[in-house]
TORNU-338993 format. One record per residue: x, y, z of N, C-alpha, C, O in turn. Coordinates in steps of 0.2 Angstrom, whole numbers, plus 5000, padded with zeros to 4 digits. Each point is the difference from the previous one (the first is absolute). Layout:
BEGIN
XYZXYZXYZXYZ ...
END
This chain:
BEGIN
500449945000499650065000500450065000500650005003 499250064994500350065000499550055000499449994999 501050085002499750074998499950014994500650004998 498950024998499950044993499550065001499450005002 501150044996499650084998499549994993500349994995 499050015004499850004996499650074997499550035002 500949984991499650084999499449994995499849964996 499850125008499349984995499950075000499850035005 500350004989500050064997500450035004500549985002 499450085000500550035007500249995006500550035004 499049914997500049975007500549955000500149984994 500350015010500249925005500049965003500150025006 499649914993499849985009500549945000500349974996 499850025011500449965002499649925001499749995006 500449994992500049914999500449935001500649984998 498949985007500449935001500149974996499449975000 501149994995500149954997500249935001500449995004 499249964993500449935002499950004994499650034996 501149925003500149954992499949935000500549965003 499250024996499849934997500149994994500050034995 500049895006500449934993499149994997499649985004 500450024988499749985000500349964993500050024994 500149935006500449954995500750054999500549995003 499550034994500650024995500150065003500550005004 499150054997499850055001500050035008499849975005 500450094994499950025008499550064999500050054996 499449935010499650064997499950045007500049975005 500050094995499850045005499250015003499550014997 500649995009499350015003500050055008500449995005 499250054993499950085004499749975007499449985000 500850025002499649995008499750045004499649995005 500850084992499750045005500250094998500650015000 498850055000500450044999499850065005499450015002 501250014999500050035008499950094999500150045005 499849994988499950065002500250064994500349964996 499750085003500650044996500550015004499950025006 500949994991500650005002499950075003500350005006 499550044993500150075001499850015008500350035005 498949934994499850005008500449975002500450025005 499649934995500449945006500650035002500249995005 500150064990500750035002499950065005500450025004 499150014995499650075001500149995010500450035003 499149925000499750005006500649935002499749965004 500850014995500449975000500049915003500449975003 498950024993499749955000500449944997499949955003 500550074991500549954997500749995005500249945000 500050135003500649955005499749965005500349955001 499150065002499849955006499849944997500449955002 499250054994499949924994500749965000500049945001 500550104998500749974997500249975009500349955001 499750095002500250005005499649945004500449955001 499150045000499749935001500349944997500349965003 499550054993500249954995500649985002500049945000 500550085001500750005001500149975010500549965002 499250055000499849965005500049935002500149975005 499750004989500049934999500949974995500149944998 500450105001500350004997500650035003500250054998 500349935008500550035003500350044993499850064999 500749914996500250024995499950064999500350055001 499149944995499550054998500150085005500250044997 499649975009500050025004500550035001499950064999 500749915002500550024999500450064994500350055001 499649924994500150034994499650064999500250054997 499349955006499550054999500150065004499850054998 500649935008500350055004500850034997500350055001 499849904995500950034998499750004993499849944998 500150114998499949984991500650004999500550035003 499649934989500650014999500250054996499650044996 501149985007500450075000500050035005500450055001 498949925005500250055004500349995007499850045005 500749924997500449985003500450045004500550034997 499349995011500550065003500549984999500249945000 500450124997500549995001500450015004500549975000 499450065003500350015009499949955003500350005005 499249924992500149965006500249934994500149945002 500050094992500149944995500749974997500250044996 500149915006500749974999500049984995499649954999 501050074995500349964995500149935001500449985004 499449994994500249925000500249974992499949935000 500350094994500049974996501050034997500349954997 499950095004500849975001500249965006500649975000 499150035005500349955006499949924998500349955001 499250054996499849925001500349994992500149944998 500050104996500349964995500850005000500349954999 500050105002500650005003500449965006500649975000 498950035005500149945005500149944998500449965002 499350034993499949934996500549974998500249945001 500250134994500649984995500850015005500649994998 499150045009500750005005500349955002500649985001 498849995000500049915003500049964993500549965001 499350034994500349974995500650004997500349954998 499950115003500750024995500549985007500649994998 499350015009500449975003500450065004500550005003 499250054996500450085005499749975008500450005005 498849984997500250025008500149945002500049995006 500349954990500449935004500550025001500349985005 500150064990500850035000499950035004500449975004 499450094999499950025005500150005004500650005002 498749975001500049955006500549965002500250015005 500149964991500449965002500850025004500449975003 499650094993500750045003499950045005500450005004 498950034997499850045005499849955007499950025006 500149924991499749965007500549995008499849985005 500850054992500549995009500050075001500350015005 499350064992500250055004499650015005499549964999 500550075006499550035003499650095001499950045004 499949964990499950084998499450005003499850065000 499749905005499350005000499450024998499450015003 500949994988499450034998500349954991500649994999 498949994997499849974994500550034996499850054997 500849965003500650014994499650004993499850054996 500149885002499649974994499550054997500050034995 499549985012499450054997500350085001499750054997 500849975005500150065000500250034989499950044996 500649885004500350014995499550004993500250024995 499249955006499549984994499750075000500150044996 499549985011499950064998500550064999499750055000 500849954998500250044997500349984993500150054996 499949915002499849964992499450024996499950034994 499549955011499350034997499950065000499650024996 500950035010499950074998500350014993499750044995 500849945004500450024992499749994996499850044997 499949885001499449984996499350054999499650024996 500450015010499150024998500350084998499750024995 501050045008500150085001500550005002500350065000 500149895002500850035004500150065002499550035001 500949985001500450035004500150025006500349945002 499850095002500550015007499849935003499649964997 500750025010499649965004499750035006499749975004 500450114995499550035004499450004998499550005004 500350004989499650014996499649935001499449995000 501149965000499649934999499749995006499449975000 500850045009499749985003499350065002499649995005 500450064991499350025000499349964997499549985002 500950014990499849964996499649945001499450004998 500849965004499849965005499549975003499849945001 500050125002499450005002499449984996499749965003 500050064992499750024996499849914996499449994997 501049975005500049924997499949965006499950025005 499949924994500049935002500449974999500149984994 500450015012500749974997500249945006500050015006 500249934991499749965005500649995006500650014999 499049975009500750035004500650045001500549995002 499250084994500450064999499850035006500550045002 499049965002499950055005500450025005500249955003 499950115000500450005004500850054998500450025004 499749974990500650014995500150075000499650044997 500949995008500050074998500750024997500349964998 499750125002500750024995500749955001500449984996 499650025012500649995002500249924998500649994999 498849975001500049944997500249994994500549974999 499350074996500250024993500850015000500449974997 499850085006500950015001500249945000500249974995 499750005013500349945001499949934994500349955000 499450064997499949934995500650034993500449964997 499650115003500350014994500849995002500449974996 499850055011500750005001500249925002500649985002 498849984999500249904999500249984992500449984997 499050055002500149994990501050054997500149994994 500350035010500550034995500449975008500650024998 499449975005500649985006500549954999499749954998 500750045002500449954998500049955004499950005006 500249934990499949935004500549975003500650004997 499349985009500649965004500549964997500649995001 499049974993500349954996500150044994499750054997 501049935000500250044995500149974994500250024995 499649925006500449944995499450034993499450025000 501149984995499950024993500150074998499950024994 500350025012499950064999500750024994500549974998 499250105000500750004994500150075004499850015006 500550054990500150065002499850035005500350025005 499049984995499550015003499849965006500249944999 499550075007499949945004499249984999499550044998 500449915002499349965001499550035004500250005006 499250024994499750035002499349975003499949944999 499750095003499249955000499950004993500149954997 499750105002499650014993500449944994499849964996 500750045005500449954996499949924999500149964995 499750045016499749934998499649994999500049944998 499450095001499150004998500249994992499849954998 500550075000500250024993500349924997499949994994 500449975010500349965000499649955002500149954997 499450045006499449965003499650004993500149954996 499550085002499750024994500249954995499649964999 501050054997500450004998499949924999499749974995 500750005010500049935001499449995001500049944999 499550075002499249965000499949994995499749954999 500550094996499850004993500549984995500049994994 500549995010500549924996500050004994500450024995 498849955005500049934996499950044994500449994996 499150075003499950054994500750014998500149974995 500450055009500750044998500749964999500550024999 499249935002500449944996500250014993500649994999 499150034995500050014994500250075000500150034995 500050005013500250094996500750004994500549975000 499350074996500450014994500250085001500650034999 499049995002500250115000499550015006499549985003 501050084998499950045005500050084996500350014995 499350045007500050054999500350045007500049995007 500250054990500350065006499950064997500350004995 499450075009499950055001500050065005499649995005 500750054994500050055007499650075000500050034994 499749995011499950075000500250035006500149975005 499950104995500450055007499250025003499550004996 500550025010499550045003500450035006500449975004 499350104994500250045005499650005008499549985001 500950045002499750015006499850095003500350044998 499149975007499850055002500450025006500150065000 500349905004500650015006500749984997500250024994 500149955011500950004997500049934997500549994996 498949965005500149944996500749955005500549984997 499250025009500649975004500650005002500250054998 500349905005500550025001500549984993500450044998 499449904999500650034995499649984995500450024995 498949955002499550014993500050084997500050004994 499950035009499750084997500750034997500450025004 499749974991500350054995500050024995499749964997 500650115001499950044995500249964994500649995001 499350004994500149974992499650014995499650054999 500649914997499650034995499449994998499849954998 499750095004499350014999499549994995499950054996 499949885003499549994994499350045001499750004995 499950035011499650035002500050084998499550035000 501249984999500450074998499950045009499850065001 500349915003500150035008500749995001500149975005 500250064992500750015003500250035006500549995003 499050055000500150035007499849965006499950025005 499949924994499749975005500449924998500149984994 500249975013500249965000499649944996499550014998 500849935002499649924996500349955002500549995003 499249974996500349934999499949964994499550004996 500849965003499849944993499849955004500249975006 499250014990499849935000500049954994499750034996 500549925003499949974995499549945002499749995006 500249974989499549935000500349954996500450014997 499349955005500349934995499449964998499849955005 499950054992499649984996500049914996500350004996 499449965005500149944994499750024993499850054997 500149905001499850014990499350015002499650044997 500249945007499150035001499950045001499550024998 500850045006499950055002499950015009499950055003 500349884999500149995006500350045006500550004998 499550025007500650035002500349945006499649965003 501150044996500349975004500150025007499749995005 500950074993500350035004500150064998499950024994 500250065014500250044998500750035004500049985006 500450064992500450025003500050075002499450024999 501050025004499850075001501050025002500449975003 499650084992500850045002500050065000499550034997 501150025006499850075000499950024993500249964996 499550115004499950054995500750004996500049974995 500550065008500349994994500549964998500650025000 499149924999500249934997499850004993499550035000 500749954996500050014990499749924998500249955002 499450064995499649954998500649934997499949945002 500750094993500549945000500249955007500249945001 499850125005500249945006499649975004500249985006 499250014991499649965004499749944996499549975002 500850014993499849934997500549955003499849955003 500950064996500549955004499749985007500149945003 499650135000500049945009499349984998499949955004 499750054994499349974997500149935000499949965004 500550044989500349924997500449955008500049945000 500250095003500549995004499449985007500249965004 499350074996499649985006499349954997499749975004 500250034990499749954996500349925002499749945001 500950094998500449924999500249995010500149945001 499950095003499949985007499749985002500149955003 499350104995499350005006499649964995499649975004 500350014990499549944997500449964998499849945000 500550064998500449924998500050014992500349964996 499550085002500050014993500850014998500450045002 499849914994500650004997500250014993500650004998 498750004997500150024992499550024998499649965000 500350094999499550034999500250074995500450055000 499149944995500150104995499750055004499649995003 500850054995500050075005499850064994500450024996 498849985004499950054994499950085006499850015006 500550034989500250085007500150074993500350004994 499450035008500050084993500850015000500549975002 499550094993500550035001500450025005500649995001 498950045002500550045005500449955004500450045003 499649904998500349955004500749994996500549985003 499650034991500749954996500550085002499850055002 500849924996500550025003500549954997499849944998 500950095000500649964999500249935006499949945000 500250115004500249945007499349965001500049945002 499350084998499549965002500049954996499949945003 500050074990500249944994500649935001500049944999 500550115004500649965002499849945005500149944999 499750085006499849995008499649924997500249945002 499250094994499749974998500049924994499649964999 501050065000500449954993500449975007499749945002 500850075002500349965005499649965004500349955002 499150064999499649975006499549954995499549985003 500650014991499449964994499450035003499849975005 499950094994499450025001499850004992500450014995 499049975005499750014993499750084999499950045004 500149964992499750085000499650034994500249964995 499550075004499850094995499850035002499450005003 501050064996500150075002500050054994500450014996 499150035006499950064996500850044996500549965000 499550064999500750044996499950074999499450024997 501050025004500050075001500050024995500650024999 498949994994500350024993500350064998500350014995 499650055010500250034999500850035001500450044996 499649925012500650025004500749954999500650015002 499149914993500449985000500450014992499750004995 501050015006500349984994500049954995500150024994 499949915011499949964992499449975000499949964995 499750065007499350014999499750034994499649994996 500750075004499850054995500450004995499750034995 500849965003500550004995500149904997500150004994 499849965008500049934997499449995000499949974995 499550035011499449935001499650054996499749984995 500350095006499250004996500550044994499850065000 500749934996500250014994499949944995499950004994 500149945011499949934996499650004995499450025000 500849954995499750014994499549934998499849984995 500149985013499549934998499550004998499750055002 500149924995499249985000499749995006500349975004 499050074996499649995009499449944997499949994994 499949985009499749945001499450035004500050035005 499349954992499650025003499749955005499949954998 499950075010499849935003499350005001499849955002 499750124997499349964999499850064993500350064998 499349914998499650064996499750055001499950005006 499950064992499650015002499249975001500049944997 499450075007499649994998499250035002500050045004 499649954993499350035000499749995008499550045001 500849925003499749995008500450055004500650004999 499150035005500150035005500249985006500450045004 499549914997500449965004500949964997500449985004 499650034993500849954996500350055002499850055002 500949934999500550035002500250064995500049994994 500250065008500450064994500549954996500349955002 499850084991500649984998500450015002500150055003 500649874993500550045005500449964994499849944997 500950125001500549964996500750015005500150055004 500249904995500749985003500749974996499949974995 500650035007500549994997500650005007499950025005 500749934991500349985007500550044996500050024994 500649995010500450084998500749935004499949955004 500750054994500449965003500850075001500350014995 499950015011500750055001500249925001499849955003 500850064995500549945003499749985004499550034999 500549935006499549935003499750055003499549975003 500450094999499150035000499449984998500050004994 499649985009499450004993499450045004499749995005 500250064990499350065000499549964993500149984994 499150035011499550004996499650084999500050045004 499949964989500150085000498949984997500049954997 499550075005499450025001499750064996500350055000 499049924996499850074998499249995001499849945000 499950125001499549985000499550064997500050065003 499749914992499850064993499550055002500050054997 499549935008499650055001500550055008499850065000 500649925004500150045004500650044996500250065002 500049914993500650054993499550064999500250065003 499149944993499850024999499750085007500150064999 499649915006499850045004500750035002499950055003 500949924996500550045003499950074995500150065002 499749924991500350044995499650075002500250055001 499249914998499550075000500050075008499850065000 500549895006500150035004500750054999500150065003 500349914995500550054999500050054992500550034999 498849954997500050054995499550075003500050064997 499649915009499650055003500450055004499950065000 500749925003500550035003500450054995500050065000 500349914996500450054996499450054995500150065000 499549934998499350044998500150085006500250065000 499549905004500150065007500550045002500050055003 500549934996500750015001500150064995500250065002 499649924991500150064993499750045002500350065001 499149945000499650055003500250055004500150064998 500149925009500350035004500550044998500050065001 500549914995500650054999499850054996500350065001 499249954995500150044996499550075005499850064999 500149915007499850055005500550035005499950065003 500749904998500550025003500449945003499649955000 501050045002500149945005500349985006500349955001 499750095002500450025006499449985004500050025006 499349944992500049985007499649934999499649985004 500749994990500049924997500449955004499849945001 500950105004500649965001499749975007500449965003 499150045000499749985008499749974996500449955000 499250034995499649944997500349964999500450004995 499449935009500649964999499849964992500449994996 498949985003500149994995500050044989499949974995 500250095009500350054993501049985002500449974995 499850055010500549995000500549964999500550024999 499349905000500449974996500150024993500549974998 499250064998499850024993500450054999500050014994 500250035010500450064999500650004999500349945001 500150124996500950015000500050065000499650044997 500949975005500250085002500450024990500449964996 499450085003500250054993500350075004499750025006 500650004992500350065000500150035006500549995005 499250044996500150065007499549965004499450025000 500749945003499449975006499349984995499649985003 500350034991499550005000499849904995500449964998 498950035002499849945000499849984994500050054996 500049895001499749984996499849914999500149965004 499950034992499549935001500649954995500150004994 500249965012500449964997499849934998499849955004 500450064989499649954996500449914999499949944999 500750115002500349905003499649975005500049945000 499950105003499849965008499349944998499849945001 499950134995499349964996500149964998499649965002 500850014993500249934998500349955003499949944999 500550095006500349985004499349945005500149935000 499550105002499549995006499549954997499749955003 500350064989499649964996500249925000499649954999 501050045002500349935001500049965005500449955001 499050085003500049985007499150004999499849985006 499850034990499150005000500049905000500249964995 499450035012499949955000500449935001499949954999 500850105003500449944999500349995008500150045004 500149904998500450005005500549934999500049964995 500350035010500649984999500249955006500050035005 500149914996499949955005501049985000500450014997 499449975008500949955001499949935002499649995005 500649974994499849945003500649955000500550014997 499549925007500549964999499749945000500349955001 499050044998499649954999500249964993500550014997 499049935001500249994996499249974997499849954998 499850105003499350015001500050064992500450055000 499149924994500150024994499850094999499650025004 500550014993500050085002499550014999499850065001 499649904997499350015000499549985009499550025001 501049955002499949975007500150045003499750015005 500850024993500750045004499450094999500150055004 499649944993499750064998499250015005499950055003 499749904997499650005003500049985006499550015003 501149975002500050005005500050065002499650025004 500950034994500050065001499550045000500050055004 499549944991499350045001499649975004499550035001 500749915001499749985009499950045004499550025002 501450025000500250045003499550045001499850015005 499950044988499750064999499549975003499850055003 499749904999499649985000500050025008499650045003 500949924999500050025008500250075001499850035005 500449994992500150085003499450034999499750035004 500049964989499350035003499849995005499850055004 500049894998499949975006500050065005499750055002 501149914999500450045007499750074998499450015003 500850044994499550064999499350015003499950045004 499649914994499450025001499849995008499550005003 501349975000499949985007500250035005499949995006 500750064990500550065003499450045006500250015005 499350004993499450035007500449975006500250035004 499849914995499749945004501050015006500150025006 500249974989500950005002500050055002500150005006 499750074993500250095000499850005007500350045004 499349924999499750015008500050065005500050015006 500250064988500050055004499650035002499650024995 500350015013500750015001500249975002499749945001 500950065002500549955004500450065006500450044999 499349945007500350035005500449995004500350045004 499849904996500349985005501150004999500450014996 499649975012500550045002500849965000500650025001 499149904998500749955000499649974994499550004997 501449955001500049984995499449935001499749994995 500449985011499449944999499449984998499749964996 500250125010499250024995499850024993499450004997 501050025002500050014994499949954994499549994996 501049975006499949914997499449984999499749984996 500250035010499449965002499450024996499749974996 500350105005499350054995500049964993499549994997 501350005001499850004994499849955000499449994997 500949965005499949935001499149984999499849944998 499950115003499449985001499750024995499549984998 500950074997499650004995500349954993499749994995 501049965008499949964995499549955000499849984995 500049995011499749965002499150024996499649964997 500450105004499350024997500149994993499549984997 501150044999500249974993499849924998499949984994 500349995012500149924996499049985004499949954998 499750085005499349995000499650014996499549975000 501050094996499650034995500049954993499549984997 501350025002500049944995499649945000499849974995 500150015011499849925002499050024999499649974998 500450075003499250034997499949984995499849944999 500550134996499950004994500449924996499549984996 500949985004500149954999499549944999500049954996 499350065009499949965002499250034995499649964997 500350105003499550044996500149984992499550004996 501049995002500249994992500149935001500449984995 499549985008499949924999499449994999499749964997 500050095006498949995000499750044992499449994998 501150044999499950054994499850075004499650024996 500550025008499750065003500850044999500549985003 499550084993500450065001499550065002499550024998 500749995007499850055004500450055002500549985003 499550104996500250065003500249995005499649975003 501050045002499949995006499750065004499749995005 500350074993499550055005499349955001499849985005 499950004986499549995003500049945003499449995002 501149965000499649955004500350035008499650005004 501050034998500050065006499150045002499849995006 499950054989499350015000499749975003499850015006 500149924991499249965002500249965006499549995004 501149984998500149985006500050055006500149985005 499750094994500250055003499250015003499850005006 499750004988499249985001499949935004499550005004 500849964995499549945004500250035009500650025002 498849995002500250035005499349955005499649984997 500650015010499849995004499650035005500550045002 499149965001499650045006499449965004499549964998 500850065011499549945005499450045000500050064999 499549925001499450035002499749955006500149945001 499550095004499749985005499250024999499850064998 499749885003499450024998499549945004500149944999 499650075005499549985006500549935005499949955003 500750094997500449965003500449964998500449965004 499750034990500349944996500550054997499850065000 500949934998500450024998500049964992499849954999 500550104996500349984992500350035000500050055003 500549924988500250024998499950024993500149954997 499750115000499850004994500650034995500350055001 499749904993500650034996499850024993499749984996 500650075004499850044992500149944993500349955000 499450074996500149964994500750004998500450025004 499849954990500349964996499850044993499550004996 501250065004500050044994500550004996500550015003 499550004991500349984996500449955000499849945000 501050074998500549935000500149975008500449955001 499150075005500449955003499949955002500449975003 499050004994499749935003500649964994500349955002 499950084991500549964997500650015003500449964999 499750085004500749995005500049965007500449965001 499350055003499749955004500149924997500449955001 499250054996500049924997500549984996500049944999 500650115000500649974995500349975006500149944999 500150095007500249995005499849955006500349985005 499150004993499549965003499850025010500049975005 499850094993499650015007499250024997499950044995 499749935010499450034999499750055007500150005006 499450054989499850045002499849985006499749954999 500150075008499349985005499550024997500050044995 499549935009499450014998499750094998500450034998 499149995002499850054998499850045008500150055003 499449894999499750015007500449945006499949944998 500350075005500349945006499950035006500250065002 499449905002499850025008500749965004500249945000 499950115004500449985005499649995008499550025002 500949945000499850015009500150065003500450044999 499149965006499950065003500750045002500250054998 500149925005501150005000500249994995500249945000 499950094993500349994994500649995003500250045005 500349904992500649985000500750064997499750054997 500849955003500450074997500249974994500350044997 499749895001500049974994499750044995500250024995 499049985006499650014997499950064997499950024994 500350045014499950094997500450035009500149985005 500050064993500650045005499550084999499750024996 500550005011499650085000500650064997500750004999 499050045000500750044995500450035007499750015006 501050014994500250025006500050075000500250045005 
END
């Protein structure tokens, strides 16, 4: 049975329906009709009716007092990043590592839970840990109660402290964070048997204070904050996109000296003993190459085409034939073309890379450049030379003054789409070529996760804590991936705001009504009931009555 509005010329009346089977058919029949809508709304005859009626129907009654959307927020708790994220902490194997290192301390308070909630603050908005133990409140988060600031410190500065036992350690001493890292790690053995590549990438973030006692220093600024201290972090990634491991060295550490102790604590701390090492340019260096050929590491590495000499004068003057390794094609999904050729320096061997539409988009971006450039000058040029991108185009003529140096234009054109690889594999330049746009694959990645890493701000005042912070946000990196992983097994590409959004909406609130306690939960909107189910937790009920003493499992009062 249902409500229908039936109209009859101007009028409205409000009608009981049942549906009945009559063979094949379902036919309607009117039982009853109670009025025009307008009166029954008028003298408020229609809520009392509903409101009877709902009498015989807890549910109903309930629902009727909360409509949906209209759930206090002042007394309503998120529950939909704690319970799918909870999920994937305990799968993915973080609060057994945990636990298990934290189990001989005496901190008298949940290390584990201090640590997850500051993971899911980075997951849902990051930043401070001032910031996260307000945040906090606002969720349902299970056995977190009770977790103040000072809790937060303390878990960060166990996460970066150094461990009693040293064995494995290289330069660096072994830390917590190292062994969670290592814990992880080996659970998942049996996947990492077949590791073949590793990806490695770094980035700096600066800091709002001194950035500790020896992390915080002044270098070279990819943020362009050169007035303000950094540090480098890098990641280590497998061919999925994984993350293994992260390191952390001061700011002004140079992206070439941090692949050697990488490799060197890879082969310590996980047992990995052969393995390709796919890492950008900015990582290759004469001596790192070297380092690398002595130690049998496998490798490809990016190549400086501009800065290097026989790069620029032998590999890309070579006069080979390139070899195409996919066609073009009409799907949008296929991979870009790509042609390649293997370049041999005396026992060097360079894979030199093209790729016709990013040639194309170099061209046109640097014909749009010089176009503006001409313009300019004939307007004046004395204030061309701060534009960084006019200025490489320039050359000093006569008396100080500018003009558009047309070598450089051709020059710059031997480089549209092209890059330039090093390798000592024995993996064909067409392998050798696509592993490397792996690379790109994951730096996108890592990019799209840089929120996540940047954790700023960062306030704090020793180096451990600091560890630890970030620590927490690689931890939130490898949930993330372990999500989405698990989302593209089921066929679901989703936004990540929007699935942050909808798990933001599933939200929680107690209500009490003729003495009985519930819990009523908001709907299931948009992607999260498929994220939920990728991960396999199901939603609670809609309506759940609790005992007059609800349990602190079930719902917690906000503090």
């Amino acid at each position: 049975m249902f409500f229908r509005i039936k109209p009859s010329g101007d009028r409205r009346y409000l009608q009981i329906v049942e549906n009945t089977r009559d063979g094949a058919r379902t036919v309607q029949r009117v039982l009853a009709t109670l009025g025009r809508v307008e009166d029954l709304e008028a003298d408020g005859r229609l809520d009392a009716l509903l409101r009877s009626g709902a009498r015989f129907s807890e549910t109903a009654m309930l629902l009727s007092s909360h409509p949906a959307g209209a759930l206090d927020s002042s007394t309503s708790l998120r529950i939909g990043a704690p319970m799918l994220f909870g999920r994937l902490w305990e799968q993915s194997g973080c609060r057994r590592a945990i636990e298990q290192l934290a189990q001989k301390r005496g901190f008298g308070f949940s290390l584990e839970r201090a640590v997850f909630v500051s993971v899911l603050h980075r997951l849902m908005i990051s930043g401070s840990d001032r910031a996260c133990e307000k945040w906090q409140d606002a969720y349902l988060i299970d056995r977190a109660d009770g977790l103040d600031l000072h809790h937060l410190y303390r878990a960060m500065a166990w996460l970066g402290e150094e461990l009693t036992d040293q064995r494995g350690a290289t330069r660096a001493p072994r830390r917590t964070k190292d062994a969670i890292e290592e814990g992880l790690y080996h659970r998942r053995r049996d996947l990492f048997s077949n590791l073949e590549v590793v990806f490695f990438d770094t980035t700096a973030l600066y800091f709002e204070g001194q950035g500790g006692d020896t992390l915080g220093r002044y270098g070279h600024s990819k943020d362009h904050r050169p007035d303000l201290k950094q540090m480098v972090v890098g990641a280590v990634l497998d061919g999925d996109g994984r993350p293994i491991c992260c390191e952390l060295w001061p700011g002004n550490v140079t992206d070439v000296k941090t692949l050697m102790p990488i490799l060197d604590r890879l082969r310590r701390r996980f047992g990995i003993v052969r393995v390709c090492i796919v890492a950008d340019r900015g990582m290759i260096s004469a001596d790192t190459v070297q380092d690398l050929e002595e130690q049998g590491w496998p490798y490809i590495l990016g190549a400086r085409m501009r800065k290097q000499t026989e790069v620029r004068t032998h590999v890309l003057a070579d006069r080979g034939r390139f070899r195409v390794v996919h066609p073009k094609s009409p799907h949008h999904d296929d991979p870009t073309p790509l042609k390649v050729k293997e370049v041999w320096v005396d026992e060097r061997r360079y894979v030199v890379c093209v790729n016709e539409d990013e040639a194309k988009k170099d061209r046109a971006d640097r014909e749009a450049i010089v176009a503006g450039l001409r313009a300019q000058l004939r307007q004046g040029d004395k204030s061309l030379v701060g534009n960084k991108g006019y200025r490489r185009f320039l050359r000093v003529q006569g008396e100080g003054h500018f003009v558009v140096d047309e070598a450089k234009i051709v020059e710059e054109a031997k480089y549209d789409g092209t890059w330039v690889l090093r390798t000592n594999t024995e993996l064909s330049p067409a392998q050798v070529a696509l592993q490397y746009k792996r690379l790109w694959l994951v730096e996108q990645w890592f990019r799209s996760c840089k929120s996540l890493l940047e954790t700023r701000p960062i306030y704090h005042r020793c180096d451990e804590t600091i560890r630890g912070h970030v620590f927490c946000s690689f931890l939130a990196l490898l949930l993330r991936y372990e999500l989405q992983r698990r989302l593209a097994a089921r066929g679901h590409v989703y936004e990540w705001a929007d699935v942050l959004q909808d798990l933001e909406r599933l939200q929680q609130v107690e209500v009490e009504q003729a003495g009985q306690h519930y819990l009523l939960r908001s709907e299931l909107q948009g992607t999260c009931g498929h994220v939920l189910r990728a991960v396999g937790v199901a939603a609670p009920p809609t309506v759940q009555a609790l005992s007059d003493s609800p349990t602190p499992s079930a719902t917690r009062p906000l503090r």
